[in-house]
PDB file of N, CA, C and O in Angstrom:
ATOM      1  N   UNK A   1      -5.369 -12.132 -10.461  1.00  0.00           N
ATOM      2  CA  UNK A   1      -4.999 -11.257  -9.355  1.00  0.00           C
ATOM      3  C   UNK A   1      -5.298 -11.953  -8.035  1.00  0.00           C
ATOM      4  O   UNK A   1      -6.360 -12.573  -7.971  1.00  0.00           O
ATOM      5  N   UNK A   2      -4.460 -11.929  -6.924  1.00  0.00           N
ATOM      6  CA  UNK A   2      -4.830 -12.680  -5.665  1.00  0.00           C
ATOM      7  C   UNK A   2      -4.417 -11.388  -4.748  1.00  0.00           C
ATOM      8  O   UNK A   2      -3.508 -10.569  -4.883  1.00  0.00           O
ATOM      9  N   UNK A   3      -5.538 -11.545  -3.674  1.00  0.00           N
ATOM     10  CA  UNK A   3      -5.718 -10.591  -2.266  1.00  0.00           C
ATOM     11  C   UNK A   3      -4.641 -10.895  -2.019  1.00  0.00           C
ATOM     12  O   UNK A   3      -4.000 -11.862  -2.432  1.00  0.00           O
ATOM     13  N   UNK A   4      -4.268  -9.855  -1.120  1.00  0.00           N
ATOM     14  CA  UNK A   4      -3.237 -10.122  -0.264  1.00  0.00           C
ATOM     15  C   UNK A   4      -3.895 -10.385   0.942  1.00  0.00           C
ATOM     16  O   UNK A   4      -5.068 -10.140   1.226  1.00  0.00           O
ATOM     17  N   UNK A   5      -2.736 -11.080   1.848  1.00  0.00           N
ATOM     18  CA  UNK A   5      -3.480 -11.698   2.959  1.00  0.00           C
ATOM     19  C   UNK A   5      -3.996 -10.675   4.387  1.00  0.00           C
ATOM     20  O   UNK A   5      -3.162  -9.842   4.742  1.00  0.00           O
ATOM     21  N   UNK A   6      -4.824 -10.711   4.882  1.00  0.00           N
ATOM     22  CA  UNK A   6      -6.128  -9.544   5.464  1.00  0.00           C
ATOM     23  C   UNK A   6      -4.842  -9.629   6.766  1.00  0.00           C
ATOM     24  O   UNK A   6      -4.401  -8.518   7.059  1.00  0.00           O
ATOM     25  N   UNK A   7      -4.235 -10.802   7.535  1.00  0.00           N
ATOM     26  CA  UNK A   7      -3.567 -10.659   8.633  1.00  0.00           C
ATOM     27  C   UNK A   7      -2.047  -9.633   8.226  1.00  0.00           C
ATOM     28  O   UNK A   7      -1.605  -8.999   9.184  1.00  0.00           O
ATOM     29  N   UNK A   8      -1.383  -9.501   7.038  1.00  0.00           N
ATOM     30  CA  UNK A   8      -0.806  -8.601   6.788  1.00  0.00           C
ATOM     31  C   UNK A   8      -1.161  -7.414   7.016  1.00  0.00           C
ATOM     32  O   UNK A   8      -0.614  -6.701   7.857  1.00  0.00           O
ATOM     33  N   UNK A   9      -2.042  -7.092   6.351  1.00  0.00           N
ATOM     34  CA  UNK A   9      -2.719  -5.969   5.564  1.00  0.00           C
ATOM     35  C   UNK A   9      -3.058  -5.338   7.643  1.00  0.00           C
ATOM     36  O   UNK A   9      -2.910  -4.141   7.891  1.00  0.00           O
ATOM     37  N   UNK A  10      -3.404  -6.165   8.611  1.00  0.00           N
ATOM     38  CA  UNK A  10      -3.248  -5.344   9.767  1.00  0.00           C
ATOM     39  C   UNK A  10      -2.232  -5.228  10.678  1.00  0.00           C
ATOM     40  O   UNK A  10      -2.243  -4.829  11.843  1.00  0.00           O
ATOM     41  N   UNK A  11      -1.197  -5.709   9.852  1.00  0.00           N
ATOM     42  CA  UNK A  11       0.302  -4.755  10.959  1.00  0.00           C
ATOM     43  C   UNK A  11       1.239  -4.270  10.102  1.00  0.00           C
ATOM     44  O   UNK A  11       2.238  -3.736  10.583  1.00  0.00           O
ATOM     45  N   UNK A  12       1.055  -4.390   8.428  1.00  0.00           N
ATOM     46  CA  UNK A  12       1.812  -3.173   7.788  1.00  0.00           C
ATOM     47  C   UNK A  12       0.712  -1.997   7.890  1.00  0.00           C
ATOM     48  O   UNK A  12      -0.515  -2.026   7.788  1.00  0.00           O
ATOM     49  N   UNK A  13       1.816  -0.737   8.180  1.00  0.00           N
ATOM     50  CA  UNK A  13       1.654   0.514   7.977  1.00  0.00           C
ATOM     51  C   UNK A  13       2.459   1.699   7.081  1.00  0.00           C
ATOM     52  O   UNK A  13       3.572   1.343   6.695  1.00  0.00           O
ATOM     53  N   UNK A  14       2.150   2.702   6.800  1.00  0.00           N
ATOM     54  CA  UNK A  14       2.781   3.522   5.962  1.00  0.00           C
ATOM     55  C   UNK A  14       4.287   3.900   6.343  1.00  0.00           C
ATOM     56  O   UNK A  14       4.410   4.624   7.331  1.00  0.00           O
ATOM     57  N   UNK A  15       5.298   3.549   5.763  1.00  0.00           N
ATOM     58  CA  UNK A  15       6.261   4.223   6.406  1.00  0.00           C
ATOM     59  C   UNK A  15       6.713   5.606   6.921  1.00  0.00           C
ATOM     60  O   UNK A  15       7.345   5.981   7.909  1.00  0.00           O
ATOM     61  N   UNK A  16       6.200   6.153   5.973  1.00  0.00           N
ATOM     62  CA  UNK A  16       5.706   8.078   6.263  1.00  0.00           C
ATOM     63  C   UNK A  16       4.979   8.276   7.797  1.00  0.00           C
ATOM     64  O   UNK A  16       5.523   8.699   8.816  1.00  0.00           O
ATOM     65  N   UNK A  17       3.269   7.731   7.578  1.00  0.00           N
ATOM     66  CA  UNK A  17       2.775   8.433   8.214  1.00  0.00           C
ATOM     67  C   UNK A  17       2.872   7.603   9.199  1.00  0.00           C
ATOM     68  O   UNK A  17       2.798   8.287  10.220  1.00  0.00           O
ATOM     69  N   UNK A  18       3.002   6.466   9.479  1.00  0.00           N
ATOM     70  CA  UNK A  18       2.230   5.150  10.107  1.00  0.00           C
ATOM     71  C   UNK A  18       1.238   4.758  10.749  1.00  0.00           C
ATOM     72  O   UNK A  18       1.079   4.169  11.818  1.00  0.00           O
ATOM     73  N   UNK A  19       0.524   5.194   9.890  1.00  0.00           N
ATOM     74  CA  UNK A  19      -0.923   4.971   9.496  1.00  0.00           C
ATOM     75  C   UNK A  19      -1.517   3.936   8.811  1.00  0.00           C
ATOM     76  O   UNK A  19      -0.931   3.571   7.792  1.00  0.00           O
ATOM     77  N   UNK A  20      -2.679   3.293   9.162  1.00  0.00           N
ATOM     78  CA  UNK A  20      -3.260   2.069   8.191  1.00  0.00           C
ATOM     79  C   UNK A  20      -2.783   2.016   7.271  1.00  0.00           C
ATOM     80  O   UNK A  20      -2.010   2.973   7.293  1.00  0.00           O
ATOM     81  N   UNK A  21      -2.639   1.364   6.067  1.00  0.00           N
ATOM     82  CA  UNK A  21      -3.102   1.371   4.285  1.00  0.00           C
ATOM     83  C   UNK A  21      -4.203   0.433   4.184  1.00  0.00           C
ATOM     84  O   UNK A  21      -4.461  -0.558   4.868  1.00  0.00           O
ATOM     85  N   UNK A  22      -5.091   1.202   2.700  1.00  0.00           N
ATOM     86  CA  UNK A  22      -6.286   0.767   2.280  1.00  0.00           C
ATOM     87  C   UNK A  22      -5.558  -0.324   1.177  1.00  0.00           C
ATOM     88  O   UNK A  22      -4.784   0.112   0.325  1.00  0.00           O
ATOM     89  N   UNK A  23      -5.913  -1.943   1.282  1.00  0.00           N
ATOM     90  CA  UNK A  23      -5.943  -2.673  -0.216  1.00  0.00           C
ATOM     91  C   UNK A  23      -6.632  -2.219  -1.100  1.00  0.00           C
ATOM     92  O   UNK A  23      -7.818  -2.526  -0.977  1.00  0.00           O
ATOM     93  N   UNK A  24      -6.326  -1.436  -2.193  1.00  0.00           N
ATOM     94  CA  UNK A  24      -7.106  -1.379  -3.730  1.00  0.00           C
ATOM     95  C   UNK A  24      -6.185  -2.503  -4.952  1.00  0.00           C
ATOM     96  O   UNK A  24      -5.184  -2.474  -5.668  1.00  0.00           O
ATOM     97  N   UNK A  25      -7.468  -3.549  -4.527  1.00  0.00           N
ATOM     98  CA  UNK A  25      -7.605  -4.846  -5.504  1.00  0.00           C
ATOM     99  C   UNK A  25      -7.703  -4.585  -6.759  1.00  0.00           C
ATOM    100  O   UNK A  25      -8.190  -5.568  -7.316  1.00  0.00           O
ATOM    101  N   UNK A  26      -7.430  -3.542  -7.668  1.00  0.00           N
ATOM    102  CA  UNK A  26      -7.931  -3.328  -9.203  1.00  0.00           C
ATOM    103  C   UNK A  26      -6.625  -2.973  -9.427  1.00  0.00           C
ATOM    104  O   UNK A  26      -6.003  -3.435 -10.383  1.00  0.00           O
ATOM    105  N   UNK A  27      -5.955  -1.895  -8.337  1.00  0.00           N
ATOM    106  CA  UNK A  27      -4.265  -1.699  -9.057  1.00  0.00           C
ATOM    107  C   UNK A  27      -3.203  -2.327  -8.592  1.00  0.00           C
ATOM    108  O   UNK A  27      -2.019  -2.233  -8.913  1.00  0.00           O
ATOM    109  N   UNK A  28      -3.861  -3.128  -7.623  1.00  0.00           N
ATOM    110  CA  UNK A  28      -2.888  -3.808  -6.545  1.00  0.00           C
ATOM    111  C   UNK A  28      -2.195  -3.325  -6.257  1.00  0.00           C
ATOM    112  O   UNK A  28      -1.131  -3.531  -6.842  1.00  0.00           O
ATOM    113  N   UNK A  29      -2.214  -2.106  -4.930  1.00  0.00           N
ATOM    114  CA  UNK A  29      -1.537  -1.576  -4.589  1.00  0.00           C
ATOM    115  C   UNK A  29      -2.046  -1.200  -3.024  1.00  0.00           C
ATOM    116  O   UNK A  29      -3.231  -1.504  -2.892  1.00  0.00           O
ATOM    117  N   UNK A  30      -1.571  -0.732  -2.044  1.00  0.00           N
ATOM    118  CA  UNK A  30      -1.562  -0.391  -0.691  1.00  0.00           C
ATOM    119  C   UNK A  30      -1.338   0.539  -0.472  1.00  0.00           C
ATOM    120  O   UNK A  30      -0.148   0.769  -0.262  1.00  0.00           O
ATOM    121  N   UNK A  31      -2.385   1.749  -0.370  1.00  0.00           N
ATOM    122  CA  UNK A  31      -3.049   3.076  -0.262  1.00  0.00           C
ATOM    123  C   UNK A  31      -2.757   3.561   1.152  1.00  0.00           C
ATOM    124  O   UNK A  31      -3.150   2.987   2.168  1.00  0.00           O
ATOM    125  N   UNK A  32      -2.071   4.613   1.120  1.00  0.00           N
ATOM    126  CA  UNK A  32      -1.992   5.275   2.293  1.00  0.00           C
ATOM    127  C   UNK A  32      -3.086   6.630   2.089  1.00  0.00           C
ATOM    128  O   UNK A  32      -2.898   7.344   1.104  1.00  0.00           O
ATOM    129  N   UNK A  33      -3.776   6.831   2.665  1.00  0.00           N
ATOM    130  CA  UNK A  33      -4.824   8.166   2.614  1.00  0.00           C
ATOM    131  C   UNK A  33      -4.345   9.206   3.150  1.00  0.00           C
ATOM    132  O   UNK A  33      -4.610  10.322   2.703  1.00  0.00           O
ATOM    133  N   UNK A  34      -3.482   8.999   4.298  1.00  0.00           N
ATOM    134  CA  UNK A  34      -3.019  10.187   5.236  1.00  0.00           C
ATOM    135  C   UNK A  34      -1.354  10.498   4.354  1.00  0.00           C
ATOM    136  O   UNK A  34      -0.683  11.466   4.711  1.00  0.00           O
ATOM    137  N   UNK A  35      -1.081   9.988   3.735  1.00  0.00           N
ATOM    138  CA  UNK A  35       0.605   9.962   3.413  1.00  0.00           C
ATOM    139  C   UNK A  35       0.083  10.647   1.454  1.00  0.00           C
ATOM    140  O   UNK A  35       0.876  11.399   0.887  1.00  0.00           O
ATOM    141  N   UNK A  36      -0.623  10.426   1.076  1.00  0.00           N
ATOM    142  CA  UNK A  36      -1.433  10.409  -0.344  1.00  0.00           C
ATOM    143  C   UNK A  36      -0.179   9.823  -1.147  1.00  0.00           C
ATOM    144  O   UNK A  36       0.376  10.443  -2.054  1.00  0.00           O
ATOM    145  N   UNK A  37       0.232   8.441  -0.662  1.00  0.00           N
ATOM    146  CA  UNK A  37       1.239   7.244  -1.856  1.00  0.00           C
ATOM    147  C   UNK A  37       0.425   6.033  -1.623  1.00  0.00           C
ATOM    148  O   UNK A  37       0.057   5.479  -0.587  1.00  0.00           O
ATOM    149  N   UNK A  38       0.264   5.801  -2.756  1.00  0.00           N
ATOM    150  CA  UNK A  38       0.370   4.203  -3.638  1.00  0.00           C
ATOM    151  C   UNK A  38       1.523   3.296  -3.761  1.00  0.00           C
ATOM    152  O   UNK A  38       2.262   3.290  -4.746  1.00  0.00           O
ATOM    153  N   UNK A  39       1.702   2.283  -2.401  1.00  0.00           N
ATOM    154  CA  UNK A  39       2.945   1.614  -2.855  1.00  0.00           C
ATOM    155  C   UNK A  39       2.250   0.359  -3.200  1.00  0.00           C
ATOM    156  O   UNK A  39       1.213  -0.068  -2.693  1.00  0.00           O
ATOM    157  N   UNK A  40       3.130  -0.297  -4.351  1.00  0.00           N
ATOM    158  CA  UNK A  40       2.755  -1.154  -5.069  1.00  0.00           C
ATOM    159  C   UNK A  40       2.867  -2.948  -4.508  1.00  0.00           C
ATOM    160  O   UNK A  40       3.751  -3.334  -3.743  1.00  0.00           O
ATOM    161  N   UNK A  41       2.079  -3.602  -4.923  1.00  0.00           N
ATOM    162  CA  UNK A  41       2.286  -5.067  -5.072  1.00  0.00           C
ATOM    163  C   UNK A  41       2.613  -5.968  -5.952  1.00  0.00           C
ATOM    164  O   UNK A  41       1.786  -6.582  -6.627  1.00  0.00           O
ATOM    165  N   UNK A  42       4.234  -6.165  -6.034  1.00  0.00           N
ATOM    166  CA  UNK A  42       4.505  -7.033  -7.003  1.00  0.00           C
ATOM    167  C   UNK A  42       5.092  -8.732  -6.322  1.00  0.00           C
ATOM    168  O   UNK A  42       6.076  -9.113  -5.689  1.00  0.00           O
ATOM    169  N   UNK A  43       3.918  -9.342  -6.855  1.00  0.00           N
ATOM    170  CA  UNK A  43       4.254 -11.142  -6.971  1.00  0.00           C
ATOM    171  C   UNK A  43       3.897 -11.153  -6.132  1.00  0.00           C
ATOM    172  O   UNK A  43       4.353 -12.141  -5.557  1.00  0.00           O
ATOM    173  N   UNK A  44       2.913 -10.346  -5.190  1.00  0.00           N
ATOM    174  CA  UNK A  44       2.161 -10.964  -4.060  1.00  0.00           C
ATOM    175  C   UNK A  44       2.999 -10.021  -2.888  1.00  0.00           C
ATOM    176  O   UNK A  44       2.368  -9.915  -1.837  1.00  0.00           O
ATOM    177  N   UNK A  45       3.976  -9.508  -2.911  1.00  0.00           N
ATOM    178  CA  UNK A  45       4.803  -8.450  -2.549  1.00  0.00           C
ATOM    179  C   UNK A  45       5.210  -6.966  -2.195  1.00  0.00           C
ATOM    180  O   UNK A  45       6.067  -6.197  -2.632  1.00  0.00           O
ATOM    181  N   UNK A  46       4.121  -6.876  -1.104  1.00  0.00           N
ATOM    182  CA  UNK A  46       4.072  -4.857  -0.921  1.00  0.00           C
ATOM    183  C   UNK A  46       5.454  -4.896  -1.096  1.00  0.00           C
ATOM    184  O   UNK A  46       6.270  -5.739  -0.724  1.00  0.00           O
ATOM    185  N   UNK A  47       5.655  -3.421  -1.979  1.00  0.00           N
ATOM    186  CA  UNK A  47       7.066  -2.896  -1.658  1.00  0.00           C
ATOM    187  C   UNK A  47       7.219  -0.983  -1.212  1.00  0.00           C
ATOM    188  O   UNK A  47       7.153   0.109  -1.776  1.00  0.00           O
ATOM    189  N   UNK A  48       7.494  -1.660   0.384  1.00  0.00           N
ATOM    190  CA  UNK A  48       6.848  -0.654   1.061  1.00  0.00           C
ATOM    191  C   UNK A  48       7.988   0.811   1.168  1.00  0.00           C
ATOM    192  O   UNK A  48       7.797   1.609   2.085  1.00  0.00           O
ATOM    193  N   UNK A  49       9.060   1.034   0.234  1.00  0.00           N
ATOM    194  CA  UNK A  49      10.119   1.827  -0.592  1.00  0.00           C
ATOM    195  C   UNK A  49       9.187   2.960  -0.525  1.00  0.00           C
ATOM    196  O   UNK A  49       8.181   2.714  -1.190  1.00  0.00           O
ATOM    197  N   UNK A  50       9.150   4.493   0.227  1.00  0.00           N
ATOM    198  CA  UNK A  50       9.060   5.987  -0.710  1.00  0.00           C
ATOM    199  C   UNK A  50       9.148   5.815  -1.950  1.00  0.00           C
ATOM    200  O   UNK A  50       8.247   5.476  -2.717  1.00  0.00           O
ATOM    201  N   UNK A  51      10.470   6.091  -2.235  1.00  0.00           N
ATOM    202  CA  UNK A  51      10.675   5.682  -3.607  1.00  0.00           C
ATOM    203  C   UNK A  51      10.129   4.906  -4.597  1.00  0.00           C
ATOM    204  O   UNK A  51      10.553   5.059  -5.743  1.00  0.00           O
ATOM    205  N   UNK A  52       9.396   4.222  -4.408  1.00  0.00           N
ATOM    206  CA  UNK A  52       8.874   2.909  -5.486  1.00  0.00           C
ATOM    207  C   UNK A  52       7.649   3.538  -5.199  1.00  0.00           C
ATOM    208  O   UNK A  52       6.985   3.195  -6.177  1.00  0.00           O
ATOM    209  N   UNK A  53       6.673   4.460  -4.274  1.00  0.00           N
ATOM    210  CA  UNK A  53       5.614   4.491  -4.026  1.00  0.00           C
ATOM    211  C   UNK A  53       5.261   5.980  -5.193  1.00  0.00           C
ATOM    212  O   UNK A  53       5.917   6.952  -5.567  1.00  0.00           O
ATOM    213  N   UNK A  54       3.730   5.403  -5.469  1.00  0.00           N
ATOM    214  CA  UNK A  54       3.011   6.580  -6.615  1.00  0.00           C
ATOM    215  C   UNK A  54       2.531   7.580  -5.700  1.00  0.00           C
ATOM    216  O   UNK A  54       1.988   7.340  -4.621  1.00  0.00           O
ATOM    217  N   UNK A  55       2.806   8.939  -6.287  1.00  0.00           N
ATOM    218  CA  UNK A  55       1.563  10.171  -5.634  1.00  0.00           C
ATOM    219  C   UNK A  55       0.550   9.998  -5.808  1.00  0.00           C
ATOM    220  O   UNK A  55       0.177   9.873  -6.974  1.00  0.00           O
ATOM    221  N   UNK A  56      -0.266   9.919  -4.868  1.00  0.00           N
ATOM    222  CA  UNK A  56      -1.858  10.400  -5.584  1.00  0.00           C
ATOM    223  C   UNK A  56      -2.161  12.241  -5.583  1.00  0.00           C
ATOM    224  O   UNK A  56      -1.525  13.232  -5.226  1.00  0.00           O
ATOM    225  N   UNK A  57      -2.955  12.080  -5.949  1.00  0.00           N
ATOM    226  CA  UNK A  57      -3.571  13.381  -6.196  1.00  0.00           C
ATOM    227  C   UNK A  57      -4.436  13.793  -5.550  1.00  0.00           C
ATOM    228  O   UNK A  57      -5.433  13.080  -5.431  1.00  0.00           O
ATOM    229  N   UNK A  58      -4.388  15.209  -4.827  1.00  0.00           N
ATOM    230  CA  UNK A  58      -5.457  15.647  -3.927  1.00  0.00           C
ATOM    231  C   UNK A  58      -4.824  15.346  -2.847  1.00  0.00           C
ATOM    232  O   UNK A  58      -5.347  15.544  -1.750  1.00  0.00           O
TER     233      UNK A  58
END
């Protein structure tokens, strides 16, 4: 598994809310807290799609 890079990670934002996202390194994915979606990282690759993005819960 490889980080994604930290200078990304501070000028993507949620497309919903546009708001930060949190990196969670275990599902590799880019956490919106205020939007409650999980959009995913594939091949090193946010794919920052509604659609492609998981609900969380709560």
């Amino acid at each position: 598994m490889s980080d994604i890079d930290p200078r990304l990670l501070e000028i993507l934002v949620c497309p919903v809310t546009k708001k930060p996202l949190r990196y969670d390194r275990a599902t590799q994915e880019l956490i919106s807290e205020a939007g409650k979606l999980a959009f995913p990282i594939r091949d090193g690759i946010p794919i920052m799609l509604v659609d492609e993005a998981r609900k969380l819960d709560g």
